[in-house]
C-alpha positions in Angstrom: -20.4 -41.5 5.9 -17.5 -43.8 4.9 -13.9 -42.8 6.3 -12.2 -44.7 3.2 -9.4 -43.3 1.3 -9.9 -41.4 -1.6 -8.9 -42.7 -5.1 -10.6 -41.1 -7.5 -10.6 -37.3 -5.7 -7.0 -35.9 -6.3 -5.7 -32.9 -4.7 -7.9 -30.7 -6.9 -10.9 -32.7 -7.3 -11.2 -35.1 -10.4 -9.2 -34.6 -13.4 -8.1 -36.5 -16.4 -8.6 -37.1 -20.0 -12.3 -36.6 -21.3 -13.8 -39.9 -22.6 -11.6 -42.2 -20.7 -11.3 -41.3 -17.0 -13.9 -37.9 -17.0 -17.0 -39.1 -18.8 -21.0 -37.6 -18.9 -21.7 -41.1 -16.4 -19.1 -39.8 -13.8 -20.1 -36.7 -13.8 -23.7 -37.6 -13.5 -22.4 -39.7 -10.4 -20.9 -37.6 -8.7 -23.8 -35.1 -8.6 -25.9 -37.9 -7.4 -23.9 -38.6 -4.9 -22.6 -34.9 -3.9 -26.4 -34.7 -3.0 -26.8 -37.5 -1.2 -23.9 -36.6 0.4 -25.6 -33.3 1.7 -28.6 -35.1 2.8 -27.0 -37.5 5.0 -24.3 -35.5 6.5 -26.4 -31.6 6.8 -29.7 -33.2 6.6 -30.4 -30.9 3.3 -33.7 -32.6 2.2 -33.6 -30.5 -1.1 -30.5 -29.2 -1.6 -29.6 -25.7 -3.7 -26.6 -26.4 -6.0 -24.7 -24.0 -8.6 -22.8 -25.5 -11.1 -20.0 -23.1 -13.2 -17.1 -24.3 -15.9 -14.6 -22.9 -18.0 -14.2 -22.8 -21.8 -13.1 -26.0 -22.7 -15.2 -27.8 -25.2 -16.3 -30.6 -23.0 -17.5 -28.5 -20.4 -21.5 -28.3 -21.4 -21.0 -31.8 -22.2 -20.0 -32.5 -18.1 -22.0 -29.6 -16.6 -25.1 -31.5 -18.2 -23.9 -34.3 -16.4 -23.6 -33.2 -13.5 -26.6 -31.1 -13.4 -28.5 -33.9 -13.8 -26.8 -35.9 -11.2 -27.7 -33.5 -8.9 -31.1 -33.4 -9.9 -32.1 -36.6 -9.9 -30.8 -37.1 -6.5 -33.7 -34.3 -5.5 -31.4 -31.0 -5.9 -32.3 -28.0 -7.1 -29.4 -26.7 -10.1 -28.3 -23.5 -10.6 -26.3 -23.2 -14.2 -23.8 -20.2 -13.4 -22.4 -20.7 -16.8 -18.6 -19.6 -17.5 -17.2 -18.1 -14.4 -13.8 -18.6 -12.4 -13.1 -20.9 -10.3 -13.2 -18.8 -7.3 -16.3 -17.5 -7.9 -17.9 -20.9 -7.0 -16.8 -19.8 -3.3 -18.0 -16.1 -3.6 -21.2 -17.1 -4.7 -21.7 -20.4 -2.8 -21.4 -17.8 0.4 -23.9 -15.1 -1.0 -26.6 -17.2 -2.6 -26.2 -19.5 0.5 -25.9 -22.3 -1.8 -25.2 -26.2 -0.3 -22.8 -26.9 -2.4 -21.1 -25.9 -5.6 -19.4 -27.7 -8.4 -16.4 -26.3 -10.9 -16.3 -27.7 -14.2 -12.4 -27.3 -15.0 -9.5 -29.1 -15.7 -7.2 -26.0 -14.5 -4.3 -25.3 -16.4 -4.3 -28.6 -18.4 -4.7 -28.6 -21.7 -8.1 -28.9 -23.4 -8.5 -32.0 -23.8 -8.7 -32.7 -20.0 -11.3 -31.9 -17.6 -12.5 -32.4 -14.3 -14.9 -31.5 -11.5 -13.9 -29.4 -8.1 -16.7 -29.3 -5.5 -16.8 -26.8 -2.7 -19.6 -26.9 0.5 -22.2 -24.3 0.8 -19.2 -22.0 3.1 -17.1 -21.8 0.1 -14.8 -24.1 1.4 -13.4 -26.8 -0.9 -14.5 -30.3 -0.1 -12.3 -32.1 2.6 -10.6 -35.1 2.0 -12.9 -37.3 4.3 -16.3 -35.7 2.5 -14.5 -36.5 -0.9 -14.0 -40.0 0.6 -17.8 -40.3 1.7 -18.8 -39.0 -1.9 -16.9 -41.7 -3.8 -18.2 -44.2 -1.5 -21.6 -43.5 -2.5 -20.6 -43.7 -6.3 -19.8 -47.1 -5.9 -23.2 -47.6 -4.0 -25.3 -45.4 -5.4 -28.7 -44.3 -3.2 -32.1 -44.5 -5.3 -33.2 -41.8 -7.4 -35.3 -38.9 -5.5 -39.0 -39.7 -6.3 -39.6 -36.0 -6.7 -36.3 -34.9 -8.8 -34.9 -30.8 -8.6 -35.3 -28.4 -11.0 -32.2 -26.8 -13.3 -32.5 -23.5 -14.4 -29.7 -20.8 -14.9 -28.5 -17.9 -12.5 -28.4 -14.9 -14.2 -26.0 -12.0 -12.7 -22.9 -14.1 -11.4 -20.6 -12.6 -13.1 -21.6 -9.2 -11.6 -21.7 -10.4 -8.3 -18.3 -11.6 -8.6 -17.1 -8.4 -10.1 -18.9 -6.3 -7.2 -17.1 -8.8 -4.6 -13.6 -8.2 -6.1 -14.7 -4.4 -6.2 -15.8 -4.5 -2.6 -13.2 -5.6 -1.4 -10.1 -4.2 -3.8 -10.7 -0.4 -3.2 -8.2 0.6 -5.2 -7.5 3.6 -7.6 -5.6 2.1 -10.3 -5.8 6.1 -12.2 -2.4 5.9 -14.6 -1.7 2.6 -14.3 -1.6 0.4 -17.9 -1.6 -3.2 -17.3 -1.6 -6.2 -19.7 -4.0 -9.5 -18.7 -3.3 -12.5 -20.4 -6.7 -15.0 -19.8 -5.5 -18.1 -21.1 -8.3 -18.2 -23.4 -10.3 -18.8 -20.3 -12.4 -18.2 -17.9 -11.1 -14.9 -17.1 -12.1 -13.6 -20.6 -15.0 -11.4 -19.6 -14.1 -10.9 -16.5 -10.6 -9.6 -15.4 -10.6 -6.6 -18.1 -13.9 -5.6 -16.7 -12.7 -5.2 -12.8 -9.4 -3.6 -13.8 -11.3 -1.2 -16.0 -13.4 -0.6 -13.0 -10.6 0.5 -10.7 -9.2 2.9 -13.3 -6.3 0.7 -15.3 -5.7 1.2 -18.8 -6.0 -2.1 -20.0 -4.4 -4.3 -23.1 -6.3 -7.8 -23.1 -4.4 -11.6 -24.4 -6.0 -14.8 -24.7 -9.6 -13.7 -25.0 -10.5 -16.1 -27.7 -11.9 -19.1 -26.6 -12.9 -21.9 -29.4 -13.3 -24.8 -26.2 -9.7 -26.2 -27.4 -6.9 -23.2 -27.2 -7.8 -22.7 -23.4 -4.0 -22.5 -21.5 -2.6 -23.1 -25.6 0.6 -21.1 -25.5 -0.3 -18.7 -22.9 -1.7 -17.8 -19.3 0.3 -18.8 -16.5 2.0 -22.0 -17.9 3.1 -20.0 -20.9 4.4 -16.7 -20.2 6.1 -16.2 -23.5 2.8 -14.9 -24.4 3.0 -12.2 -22.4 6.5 -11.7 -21.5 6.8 -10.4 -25.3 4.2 -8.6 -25.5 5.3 -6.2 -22.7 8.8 -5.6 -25.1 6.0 -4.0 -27.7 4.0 -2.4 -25.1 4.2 0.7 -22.6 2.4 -1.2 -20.0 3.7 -1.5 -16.9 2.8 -4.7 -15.0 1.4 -7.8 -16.9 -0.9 -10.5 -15.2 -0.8 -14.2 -17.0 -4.4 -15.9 -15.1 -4.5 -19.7 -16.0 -7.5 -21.2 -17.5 -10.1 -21.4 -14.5 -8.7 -18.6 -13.0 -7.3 -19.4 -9.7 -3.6 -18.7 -10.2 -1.6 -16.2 -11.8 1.7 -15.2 -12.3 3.2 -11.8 -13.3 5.7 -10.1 -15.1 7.6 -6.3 -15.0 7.5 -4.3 -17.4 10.4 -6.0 -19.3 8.6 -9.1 -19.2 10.1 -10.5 -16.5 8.8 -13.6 -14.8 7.7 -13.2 -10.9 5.6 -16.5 -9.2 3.9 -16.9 -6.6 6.9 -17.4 -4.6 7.7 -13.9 -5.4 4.5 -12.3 -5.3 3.9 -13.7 -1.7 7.1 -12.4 -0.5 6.2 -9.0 -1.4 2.6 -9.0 -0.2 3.8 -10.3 2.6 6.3 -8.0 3.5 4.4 -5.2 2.5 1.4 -6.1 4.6 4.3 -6.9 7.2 5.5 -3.5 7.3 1.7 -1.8 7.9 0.8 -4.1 10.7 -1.3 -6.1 8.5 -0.3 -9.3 7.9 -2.3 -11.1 10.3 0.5 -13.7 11.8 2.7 -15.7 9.5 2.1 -16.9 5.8 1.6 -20.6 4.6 3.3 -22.0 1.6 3.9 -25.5 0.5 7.4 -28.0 0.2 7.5 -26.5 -3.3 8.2 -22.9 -2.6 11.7 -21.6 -3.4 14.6 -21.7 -0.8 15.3 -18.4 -1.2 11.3 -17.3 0.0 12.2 -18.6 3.1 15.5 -16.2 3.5 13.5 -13.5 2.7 11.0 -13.8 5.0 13.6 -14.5 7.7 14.8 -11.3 6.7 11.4 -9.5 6.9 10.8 -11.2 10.0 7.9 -13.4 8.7 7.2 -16.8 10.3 6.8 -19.8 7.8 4.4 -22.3 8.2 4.9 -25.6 5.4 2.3 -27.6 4.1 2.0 -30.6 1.8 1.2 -29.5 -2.2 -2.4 -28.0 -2.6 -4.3 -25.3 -1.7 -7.0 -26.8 1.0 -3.4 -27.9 2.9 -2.3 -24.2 2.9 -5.6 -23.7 4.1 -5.9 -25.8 7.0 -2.3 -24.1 7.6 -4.1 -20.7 7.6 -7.2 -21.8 9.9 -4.8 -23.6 12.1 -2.4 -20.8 12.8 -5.3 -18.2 12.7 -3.0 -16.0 9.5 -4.4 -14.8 6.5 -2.0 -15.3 3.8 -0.4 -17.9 2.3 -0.2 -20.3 -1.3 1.8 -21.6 -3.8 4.6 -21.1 -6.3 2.3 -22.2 -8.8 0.2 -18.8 -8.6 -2.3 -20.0 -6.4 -2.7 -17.5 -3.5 -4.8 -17.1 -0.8 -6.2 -14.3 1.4 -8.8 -15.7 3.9 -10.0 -12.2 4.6 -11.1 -12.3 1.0 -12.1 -15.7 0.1 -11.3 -19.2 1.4 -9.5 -20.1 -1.8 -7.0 -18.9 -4.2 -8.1 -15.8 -7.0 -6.3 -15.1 -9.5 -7.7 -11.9 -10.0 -7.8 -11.0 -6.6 -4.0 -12.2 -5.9 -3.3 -9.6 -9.1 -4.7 -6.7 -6.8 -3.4 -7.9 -3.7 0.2 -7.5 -5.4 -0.5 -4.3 -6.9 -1.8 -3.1 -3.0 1.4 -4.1 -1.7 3.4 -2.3 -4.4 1.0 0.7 -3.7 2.9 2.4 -7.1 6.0 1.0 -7.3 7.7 -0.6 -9.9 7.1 -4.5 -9.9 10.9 -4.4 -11.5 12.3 -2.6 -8.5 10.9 -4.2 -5.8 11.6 -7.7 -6.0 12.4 -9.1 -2.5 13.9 -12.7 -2.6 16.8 -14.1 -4.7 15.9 -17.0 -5.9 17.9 -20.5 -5.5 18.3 -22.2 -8.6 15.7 -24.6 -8.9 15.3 -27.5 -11.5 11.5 -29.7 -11.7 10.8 -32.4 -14.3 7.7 -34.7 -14.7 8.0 -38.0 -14.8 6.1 -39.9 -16.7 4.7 -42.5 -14.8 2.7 -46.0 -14.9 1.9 -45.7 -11.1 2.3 -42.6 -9.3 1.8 -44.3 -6.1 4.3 -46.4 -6.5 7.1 -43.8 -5.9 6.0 -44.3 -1.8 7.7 -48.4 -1.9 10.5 -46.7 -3.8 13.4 -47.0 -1.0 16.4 -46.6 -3.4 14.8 -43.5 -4.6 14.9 -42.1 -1.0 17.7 -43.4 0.2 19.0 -41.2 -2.8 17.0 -38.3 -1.7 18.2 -38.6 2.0 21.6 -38.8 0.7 21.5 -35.6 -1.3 19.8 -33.1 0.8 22.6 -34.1 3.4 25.2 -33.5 0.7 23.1 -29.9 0.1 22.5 -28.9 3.9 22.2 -25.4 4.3 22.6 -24.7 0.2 20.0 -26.4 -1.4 17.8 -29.5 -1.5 15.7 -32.4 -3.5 11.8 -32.9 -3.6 10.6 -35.9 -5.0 6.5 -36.2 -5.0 3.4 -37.7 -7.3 1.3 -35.6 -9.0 -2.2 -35.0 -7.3 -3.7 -34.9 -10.8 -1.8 -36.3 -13.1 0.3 -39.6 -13.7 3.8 -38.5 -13.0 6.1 -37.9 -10.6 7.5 -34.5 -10.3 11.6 -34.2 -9.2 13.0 -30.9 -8.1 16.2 -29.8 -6.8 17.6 -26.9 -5.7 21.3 -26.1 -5.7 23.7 -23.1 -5.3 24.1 -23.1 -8.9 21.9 -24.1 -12.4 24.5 -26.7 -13.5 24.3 -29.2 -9.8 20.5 -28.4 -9.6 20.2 -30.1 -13.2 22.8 -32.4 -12.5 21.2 -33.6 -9.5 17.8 -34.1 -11.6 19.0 -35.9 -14.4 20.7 -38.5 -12.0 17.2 -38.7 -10.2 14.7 -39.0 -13.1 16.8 -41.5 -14.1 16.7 -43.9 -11.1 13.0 -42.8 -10.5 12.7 -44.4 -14.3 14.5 -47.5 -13.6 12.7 -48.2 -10.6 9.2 -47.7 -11.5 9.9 -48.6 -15.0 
């Protein structure tokens, strides 16, 4: 299988705007070859495949698409329907399935979509299998002369639900907790297993009409949420994001805690029991001030490159258990190879084992600014040198207090610039003088 570079496989598999870059024929090509793919590399002469999505209008459209892909190319489909992300990996492991594809765009807006594939271990696809799949896009093999079947796989949702249940033994008796599902694929799910474990629950953003998925709320929109907990007597608010592999939390004032935050305190309470398994994993992105905490606690840091699969490798490297990213996305290997929203929800409220989320914030913060910049060419920021001369300069100047991450999106086409500083004011001081010369040099 070809070693080539990957250019149409981001950082979370393919994503972009329907009708343009994610169309029915990609789709369809990308099954083909994801099961060609297995035959070559696993020998798979027939391969078992299941196929889920999330709410967004499109997503029949692409899971048809894909489906048939597969199925042409002599694999037998599985339609899971409208599941989580994560439940590709849960399932993939149970049903012993080859291979599994996500139809999702994430936390983008509706009217992008993509396709995440993850082997038969519930692994996300590595970057060289991603690179071997797009090679055989742009050569496709023949068409199977006996083609699979597609038929639908009744019951996923309940064997999620008994895997999170499994595994989460927790009495959740008294608690009240709000769950805001992005109008996603959370919807049916994440009431259900925290009505299971005892919570009183109060649902947000179970609506979906395909095109208000991650619309002014979930986890890229915690206004939602953060006002509803002014109006409610809940205690601890969950905001999932629209395929259901990151969340983010607030207290019961409707204060904001991110994955940052929530890591620090599952990690030092898992820390404190003997637990913890090593070190955690996080990514350039996470907060200064995470770092000081868990120098504090005692915790060893390992960083990665943005994405989950890096904090993965992290994980299986260092042999830990925990790790993620500010963005929500947290993983716990004993759980599942990949980051659960749902699951990261519980893990936080095990580690606060009845305290008040409000109370037992562990890390202070460094302020932090981030801006997207809109780009032509997100690649080009690498040739940029007077953009990291820049960069060099300034984390220099900030040694010790602060410092400046410039990076292209994995998904999208901009480049993202953060800083962090000892106050608001030089963080967004710093950024403004940066998007600016990132603007005049990639124009």
């Amino acid at each position: 299988m070809s070693n080539s570079a990957r250019t149409l496989f981001g950082t979370d598999g393919v994503r972009g705007l329907v009708g343009e870059k994610i169309t029915p024929e990609l789709a369809l090509s990308i099954g083909r070859a994801g099961a060609e793919s297995l035959r070559r590399a696993h020998g798979v002469s027939r391969p078992r495949v299941l196929i889920i999505r999330d709410t967004r209008e499109s997503g029949p459209m692409l899971e048809a698409g894909l489906a048939a892909g597969f199925a042409e190319a002599g694999a037998d489909v599985y339609l899971g329907g409208i599941l989580p992300t994560p439940a590709a990996a849960l399932l993939s492991r149970h049903h012993g399935f080859d291979m599994a594809g996500v139809v999702s765009a994430s936390h983008n807006p509706f009217h992008d979509n993509g396709i995440k594939l993850f082997g038969g271990d519930g692994n996300k696809l590595d970057d060289q299998t991603e690179a071997g799949i797009e090679a055989l896009i742009h050569e496709p093999p023949a068409a199977d002369p006996l083609p699979g079947r597609i038929r639908e796989l009744n019951g996923g949702d309940q064997d999620y639900l008994r895997a999170l249940q499994s595994h989460f033994q927790l009495d959740l008796s008294g608690l009240k907790v709000a769950l805001d599902c992005a109008n996603g694929s959370t919807f049916q799910v994440a009431g259900e297993i925290f009505s299971r474990l005892g919570a009183e629950v109060e649902l947000l953003a179970t609506e979906p009409d395909g095109r208000n998925i991650n619309d002014g709320c979930g986890s890229t929109s915690l206004d939602l949420i953060s006002g509803h907990m002014g109006a409610s007597d809940a205690t601890i608010g969950f905001a999932f994001d629209g395929d259901g592999d990151r969340v983010l939390a607030v207290d019961a004032e409707g204060n904001p805690f991110d994955g940052d935050e929530m890591i620090a305190l599952i990690a030092a309470a898992r820390a404190e029991a003997g637990q913890l398994g090593g070190g955690v994993a996080v990514t350039v992105m996470s907060n200064y001030g995470f770092h000081q905490a868990m120098e504090e606690t005692g915790v060893e840091v390992e960083v990665t490159q943005v994405g989950d699969r890096y904090v993965l490798e992290a994980l299986r490297d260092r042999n830990w258990v925990l790790g993620g990213e500010q963005s929500g996305h947290i993983i716990s290997t004993d759980y599942a190879p990949t980051g659960d929203g749902i699951a990261a929800a519980l893990m936080l409220l095990e580690a606060l084992a009845g305290r008040d989320l409000g109370q037992a914030r562990n890390m202070v913060k460094l302020p932090q600014m981030l801006v997207n910049v809109e780009v032509a060419d997100r690649e080009a920021i690498a040739g940029a040198n007077v953009v990291w001369s820049e960069v060099d300069r300034l984390n220099g100047e900030l040694e010790g207090e602060g410092r400046v991450l410039i990076r292209p999106s994995g998904t999208e086409p901009l480049v993202r610039v953060m800083a962090e500083a000892p106050t608001p004011e030089r963080a967004q001081e710093i950024v403004d003088s940066l998007v600016t010369l990132v603007r005049q040099e990639l124009g």
